[in-house]
N, C-alpha and C positions, 0 to 999 in steps of 0.2 A: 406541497405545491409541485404538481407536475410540469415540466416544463414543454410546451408546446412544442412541434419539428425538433426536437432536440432527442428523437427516440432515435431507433433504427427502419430505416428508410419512410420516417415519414417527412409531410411537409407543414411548416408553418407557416403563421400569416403573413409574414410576408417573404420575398425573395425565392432564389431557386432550391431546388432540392442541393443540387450538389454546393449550393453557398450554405445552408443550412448545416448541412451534412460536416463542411470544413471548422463554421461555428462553433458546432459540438466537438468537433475532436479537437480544436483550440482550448476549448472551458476544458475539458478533459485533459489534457498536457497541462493547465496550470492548475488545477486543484484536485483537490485530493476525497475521499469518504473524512468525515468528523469537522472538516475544515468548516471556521464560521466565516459569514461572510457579510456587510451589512450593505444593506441594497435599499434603492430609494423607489418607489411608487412613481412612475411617473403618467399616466392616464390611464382610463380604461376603452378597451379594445369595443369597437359592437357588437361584437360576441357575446363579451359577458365576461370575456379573459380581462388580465390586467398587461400595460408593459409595465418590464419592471427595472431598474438597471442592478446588474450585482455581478461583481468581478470583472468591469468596464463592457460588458455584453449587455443588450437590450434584451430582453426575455420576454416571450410570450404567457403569461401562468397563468393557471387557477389561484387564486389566494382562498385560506381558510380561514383564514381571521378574518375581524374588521378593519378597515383601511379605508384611506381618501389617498386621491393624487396629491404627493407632494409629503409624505408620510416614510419615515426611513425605519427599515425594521431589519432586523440579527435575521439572519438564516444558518440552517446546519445544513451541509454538501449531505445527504441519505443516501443515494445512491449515485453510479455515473453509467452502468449499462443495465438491461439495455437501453433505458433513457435517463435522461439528469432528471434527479428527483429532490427538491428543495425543501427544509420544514422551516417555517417561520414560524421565529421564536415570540410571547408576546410578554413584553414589560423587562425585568434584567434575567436573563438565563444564568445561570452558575457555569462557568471552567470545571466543575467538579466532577459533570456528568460525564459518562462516558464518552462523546464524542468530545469534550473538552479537553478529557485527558489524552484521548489518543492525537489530537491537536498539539497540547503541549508536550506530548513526548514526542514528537516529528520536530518541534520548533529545536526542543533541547538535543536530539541525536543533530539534526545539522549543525547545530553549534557548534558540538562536540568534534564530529565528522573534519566540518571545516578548518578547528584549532588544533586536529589531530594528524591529518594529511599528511605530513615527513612520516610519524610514527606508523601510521598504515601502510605507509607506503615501504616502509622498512623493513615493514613484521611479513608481508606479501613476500618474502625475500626467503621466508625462514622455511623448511620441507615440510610440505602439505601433512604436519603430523598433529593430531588435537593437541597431547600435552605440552608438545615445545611452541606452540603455534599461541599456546592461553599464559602459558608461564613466561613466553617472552613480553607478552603484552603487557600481563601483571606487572613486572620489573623496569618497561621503559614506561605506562604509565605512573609508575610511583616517583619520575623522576622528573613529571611534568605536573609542575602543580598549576596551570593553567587550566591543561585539557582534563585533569584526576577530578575537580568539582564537576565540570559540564557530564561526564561519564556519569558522576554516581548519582545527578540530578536526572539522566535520561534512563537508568534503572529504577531509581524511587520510582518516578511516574510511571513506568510499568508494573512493575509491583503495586501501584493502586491500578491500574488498571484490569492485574488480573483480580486485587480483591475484588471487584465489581463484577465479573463474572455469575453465573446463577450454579450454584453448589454440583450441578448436575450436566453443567456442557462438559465436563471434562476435557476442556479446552484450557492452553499455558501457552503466553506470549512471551517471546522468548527475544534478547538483544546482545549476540554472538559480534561483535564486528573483527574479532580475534579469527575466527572461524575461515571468513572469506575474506581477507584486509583488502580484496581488490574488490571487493564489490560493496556501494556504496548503498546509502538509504536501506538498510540489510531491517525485514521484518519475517519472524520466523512466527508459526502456530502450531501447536503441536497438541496431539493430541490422542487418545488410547480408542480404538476403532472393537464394536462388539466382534468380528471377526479374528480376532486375537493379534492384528499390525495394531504398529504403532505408527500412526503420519505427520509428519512435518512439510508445511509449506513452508515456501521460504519465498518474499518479493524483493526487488535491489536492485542497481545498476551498474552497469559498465560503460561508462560513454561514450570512452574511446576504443573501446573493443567492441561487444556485442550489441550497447545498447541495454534498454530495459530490458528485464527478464524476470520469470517465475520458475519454481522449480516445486515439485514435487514428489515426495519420497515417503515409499511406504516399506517397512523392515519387521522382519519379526525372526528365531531365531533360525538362521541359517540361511535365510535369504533376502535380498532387500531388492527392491527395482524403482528407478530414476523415471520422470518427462519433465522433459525442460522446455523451457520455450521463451526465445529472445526475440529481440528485433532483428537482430542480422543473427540468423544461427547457422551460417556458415561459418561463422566467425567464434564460433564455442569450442572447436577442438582442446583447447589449452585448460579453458573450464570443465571440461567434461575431465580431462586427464586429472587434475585438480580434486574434482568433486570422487572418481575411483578411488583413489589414494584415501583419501578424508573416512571412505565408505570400508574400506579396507584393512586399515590403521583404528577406526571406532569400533567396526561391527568383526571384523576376521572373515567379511564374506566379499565376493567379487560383486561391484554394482551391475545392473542389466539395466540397461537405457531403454524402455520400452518407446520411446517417440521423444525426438529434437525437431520441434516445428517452430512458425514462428509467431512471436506475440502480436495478436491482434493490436491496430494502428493508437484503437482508441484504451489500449491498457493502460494501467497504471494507480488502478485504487489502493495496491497495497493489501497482503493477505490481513493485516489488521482490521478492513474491510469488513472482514469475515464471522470479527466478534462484536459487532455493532448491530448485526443480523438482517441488515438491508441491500445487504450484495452477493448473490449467489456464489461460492466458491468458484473458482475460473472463470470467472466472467471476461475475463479477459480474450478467452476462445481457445483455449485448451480441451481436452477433455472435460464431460459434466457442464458443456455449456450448455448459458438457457438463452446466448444470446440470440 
């Protein structure tokens, strides 16, 4: 299900481009790639399109199943740029599939996130070094048995998620929140490139500093280079200092920031995105966009 005006710069049936345009980047701030959604039919267009409602928006679609008005159906969020693209599901879809999983492991890391917040926010405290930065984590989650189940539920689900992977993407979803304690909703992909780098994307927030952000890092031996890209990247110096350290302390080499720009308005699928196969890497408007 394509969604009508909901691409980039086009217009839908009804209203103006630039209320359209606001539309989309609303459905886009609050959902995610994988997210189900269930949406009710509610007429058809004289088009030929349907409205539809899902995720309190009216929608303009194609629908590919059968349906009448008045008819409530599962949708899976496919893609978000460069337009929202919906698949309606028909009869009970499984949790199991990939978009299920990468759903429940988003539900289970906020959980986590949430009932862990002192702890992150403690371990952010500790010098930008991997082993004191994971051993500290290890030690004070061992001493929260609240937040220690929500953690090793939001790793299981990853660990199905990468078995579902196809033997030959050479692609590994990875759930570091030791890593960067100040940056939240933390998804890393990583992955061994024929050119002999190895690259890790990493998506996440900061609220109250930069905002959303992406980062991507490619290393191989003896050299590695950064581009980052927030919402306010004026406001990254402290991360960038951060992310050197990290780069320095793991690999023994100096990072090179090749570009700190900023994150497109309508970001936010998440590099997990990326193993679903319906969202172009950067689509958010980094480098390699196809928006």
């Amino acid at each position: 299900m394509r969604i009508k005006g909901y691409g980039s710069g086009q217009m839908g049936g009804q209203g103006q481009p630039g209320q359209n345009r606001e539309r989309a980047d609303a459905f886009r701030s609050r959902h995610s790639i994988g997210e189900r959604l269930k949406g009710r039919v509610l007429r058809r267009d004289p088009s030929g399109l349907y409205w539809v409602q899902v995720g309190g928006e009216e929608l303009l679609a194609r629908l590919e199943v059968q349906t009448d008005p008045g008819d409530t159906l599962m949708f899976i969020v496919r893609a978000l740029v460069p337009e929202i693209r919906l698949q309606a599901l028909q009869g009970d879809a499984t949790q199991d599939d990939q978009p299920g999983l990468v759903q429940r492991f988003r539900a289970a890391r906020e959980a986590f996130e949430t009932q862990a917040a002192p702890l992150l926010d403690a371990l952010a405290k500790v010098p930008p070094s991997i082993a004191l930065r994971q051993d500290a984590f290890d030690v004070i989650l061992e001493r929260d048995p609240e937040a220690l189940p929500l953690h090793q539920t939001a790793q299981e689900l990853l660990a199905r998620i990468n078995e579902e992977q196809p033997p030959d993407s050479g692609a590994t979803a990875l759930y570091a929140p030791w890593l960067l304690p100040s940056v939240r909703r933390q998804e890393i992909v990583r992955k061994n490139t024929a050119s002999g780098f190895v690259e890790a994307s990493l998506s996440g927030c900061m609220p109250v500093v930069c905002g959303g952000l992406e980062l991507r890092l490619m290393s191989r031996t003896g050299e590695c280079s950064l581009r980052l890209m927030a919402e306010r990247p004026e406001c990254t110096g402290p991360l960038q200092v951060e992310l050197a350290a990290l780069v320095r302390d793991g690999l023994g080499v100096e990072a090179q920031f090749l570009a700190v720009t900023k994150l497109a308005a309508h970001a936010g699928a998440g590099v997990l995105a990326e193993l679903l196969g319906d969202t172009p890497r950067w689509a958010s408007g980094g480098l390699n966009t196809r928006v």
